[in-house]
N, C-alpha and C positions, 0 to 999 in steps of 0.2 A: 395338390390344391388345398385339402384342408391343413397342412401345415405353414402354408404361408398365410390364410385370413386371418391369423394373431397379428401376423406383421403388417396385411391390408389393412385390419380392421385400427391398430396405433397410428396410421401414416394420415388413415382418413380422419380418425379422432381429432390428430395436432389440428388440421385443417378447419374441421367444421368448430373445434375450439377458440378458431382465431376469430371467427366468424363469428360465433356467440360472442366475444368480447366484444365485435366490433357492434353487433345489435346491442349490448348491455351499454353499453360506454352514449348509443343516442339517445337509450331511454332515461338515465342515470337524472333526468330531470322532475321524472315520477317516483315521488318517495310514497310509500305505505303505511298508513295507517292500522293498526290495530285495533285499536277503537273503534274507528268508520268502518273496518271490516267485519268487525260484529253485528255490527246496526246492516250490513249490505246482506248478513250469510241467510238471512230467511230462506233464499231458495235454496240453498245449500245442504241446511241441517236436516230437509226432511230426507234425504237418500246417506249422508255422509258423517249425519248427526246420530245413527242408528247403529249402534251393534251389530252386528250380523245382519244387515240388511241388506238383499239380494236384489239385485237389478235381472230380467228376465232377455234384454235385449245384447249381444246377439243368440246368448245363453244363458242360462241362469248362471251367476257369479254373482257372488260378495260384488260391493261398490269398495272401492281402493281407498287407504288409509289415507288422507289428507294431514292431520294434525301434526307436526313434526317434520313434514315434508319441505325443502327447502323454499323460499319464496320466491328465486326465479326460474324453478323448476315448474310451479304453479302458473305463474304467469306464462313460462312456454307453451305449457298444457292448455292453458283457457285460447291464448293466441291463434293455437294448431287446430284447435275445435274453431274459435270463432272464423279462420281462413278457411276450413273445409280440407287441412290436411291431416286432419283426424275426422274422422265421419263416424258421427254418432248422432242422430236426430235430437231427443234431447238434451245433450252437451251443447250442441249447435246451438239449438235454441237458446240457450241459457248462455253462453258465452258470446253469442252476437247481440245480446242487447247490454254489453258489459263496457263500459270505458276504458281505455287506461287507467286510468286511475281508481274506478272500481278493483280491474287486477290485483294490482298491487294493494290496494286495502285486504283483500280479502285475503292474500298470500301474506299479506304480515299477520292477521289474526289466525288461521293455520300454522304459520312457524312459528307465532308464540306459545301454541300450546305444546309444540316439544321440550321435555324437561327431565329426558333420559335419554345420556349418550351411548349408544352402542360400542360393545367393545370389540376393542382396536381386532384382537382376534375370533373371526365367529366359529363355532364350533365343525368339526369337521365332517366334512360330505362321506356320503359310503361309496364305493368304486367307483360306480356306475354314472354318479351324478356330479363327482369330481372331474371324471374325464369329460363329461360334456362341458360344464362348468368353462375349463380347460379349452377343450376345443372354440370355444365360443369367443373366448378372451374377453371375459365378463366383468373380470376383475379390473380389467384395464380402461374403464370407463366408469365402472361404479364403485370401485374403491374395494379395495383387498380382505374389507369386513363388510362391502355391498350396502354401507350408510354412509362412505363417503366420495361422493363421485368426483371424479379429477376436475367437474365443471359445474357449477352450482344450478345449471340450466338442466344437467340429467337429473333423474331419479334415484331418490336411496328407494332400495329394493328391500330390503334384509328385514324379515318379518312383514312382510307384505301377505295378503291371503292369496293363496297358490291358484284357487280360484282364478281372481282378477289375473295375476300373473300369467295364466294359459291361454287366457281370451288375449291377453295384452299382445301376445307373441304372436300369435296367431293372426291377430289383426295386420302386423308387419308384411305377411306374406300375402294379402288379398291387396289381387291389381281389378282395375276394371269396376268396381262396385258401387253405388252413388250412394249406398247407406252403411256400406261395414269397410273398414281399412287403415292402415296410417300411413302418411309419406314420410318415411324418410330412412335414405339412402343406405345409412350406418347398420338400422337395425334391421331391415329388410336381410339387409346380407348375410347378418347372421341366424338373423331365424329362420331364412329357407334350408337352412344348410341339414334346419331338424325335424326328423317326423314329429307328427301330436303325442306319440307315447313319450320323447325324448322330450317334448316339451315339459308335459307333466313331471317328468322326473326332476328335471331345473327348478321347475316351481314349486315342487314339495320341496323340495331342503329351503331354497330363499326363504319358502314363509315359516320352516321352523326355526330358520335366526332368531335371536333376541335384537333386534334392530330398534329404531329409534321413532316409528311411526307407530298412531294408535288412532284410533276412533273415540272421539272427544265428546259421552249424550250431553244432550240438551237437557235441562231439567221438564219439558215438554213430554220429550220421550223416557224419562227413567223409570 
C-alpha cells in the first residue's frame, strides 16, 4: 500500500489540478492589487508582520511565512478558512469578513514582497527524512526544491518554520472537530500515513531549506 500512494497521491493531484483551473479560470475576473493590499493588511501584520511570533492556538507555533508565498495559494487559504474547511477561529473570523477582492489584494501585496528565488536544488535530507519525504511524494505536488509547486493554488513549503509545518500536518489528520482540522482529501492521505515523530522529522529539513518565503516587519514592530 504504501508503495502505490506516490501513484494515488500523482493520479489524484492531475485531478484536483483540473479543478483548481477550472476555479481559477471563473475567478480570473478578480485581479489584485498590491497597493489596496497594503492599506487591507492591518489585520494581518500584527501576527504575520512579526518575527518569530507564535500563535498558541492549537499549540504553540510560529505563524507561517506569508511574504513570497504564491497569490493564489493565499487566496485558496483565506477561501478554506472563510468556508470552514480549515477551522481555526481566528482565521475564520478574519477571512469571513474578507471579499474577493479583498483576497486577492492582499495576496498580491504578499507576493510582491517575494524577491528571492529558491534554488532549483535544495540541499539534501539525512536518511531518515529523505525516506519519508519519499514515501509521502512531497515532491510531486510542491516542486522538487518545495518552492515550486506543480499548481500555483499549493504551497511552497521550503523554509517554512517547522513549527507551523507540524501543526499544519497534523491538522490534515483531525476528523470530527468544529475548531481544529483541514479538509482536504490529497493531504489527509498523506499525513495519516505518518506518526507526529515522522511528522517532525518532514518539518525539520522543509524549514531548513533556503526557500523563497520570509516574514516581511512592519516598521510598527521593528
Amino acid at each position: 500500500m504504501n508503495q502505490l500512494l506516490p501513484m494515488i497521491v500523482r493520479s489524484v493531484v492531475a485531478a484536483a489540478t483540473f479543478s483548481a483551473a477550472a476555479l481559477s479560470a471563473q475567478a480570473q475576473g478578480v485581479t489584485g492589487s498590491a497597493e489596496a493590499g497594503q492599506k487591507k493588511a492591518e489585520m494581518c501584520i500584527g501576527c504575520h508582520g512579526i518575527p518569530g511570533y507564535q500563535n498558541s492556538f492549537p499549540e504553540i507555533h510560529k505563524v507561517p511565512k506569508i511574504s513570497g508565498q504564491s497569490d493564489k495559494y493565499i487566496v485558496s487559504a483565506l477561501t478554506a478558512y472563510k468556508k470552514g474547511d480549515r477551522k481555526h477561529p481566528s482565521m475564520r473570523g478574519i477571512a469571513g469578513s474578507l471579499t474577493e477582492q479583498d483576497m486577492a489584494d492582499l495576496a498580491a501585496f504578499y507576493t510582491a514582497q517575494g524577491d528571492q528565488p529558491a534554488d532549483e536544488t535544495p540541499k539534501a535530507a539525512n536518511v531518515a527524512a529523505a525516506a519519508l519525504i519519499e514515501k509521502g511524494a512531497c515532491a510531486s505536488c510542491h516542486g522538487a526544491n518545495f518552492s515550486k509547486p506543480i499548481d500555483p493554488s499549493y504551497p511552497k513549503i521550503g523554509g517554512q518554520h517547522a513549527d507551523y509545518l507540524f501543526v499544519a500536518l497534523k491538522a490534515y489528520t483531525v476528523e470530527g472537530n468544529n475548531v481544529v482540522g483541514r479538509a482536504n482529501p490529497i493531504m489527509a492521505g498523506v499525513a495519516k500515513q505518518f506518526k507526529p515523530a515522522e511528522m517532525r522529522e518532514i518539518a525539520k529539513y522543509l524549514a531548513t531549506l533556503d526557500g523563497e518565503l520570509k516574514t516581511v516587519p512592519q516598521s510598527r514592530f521593528r
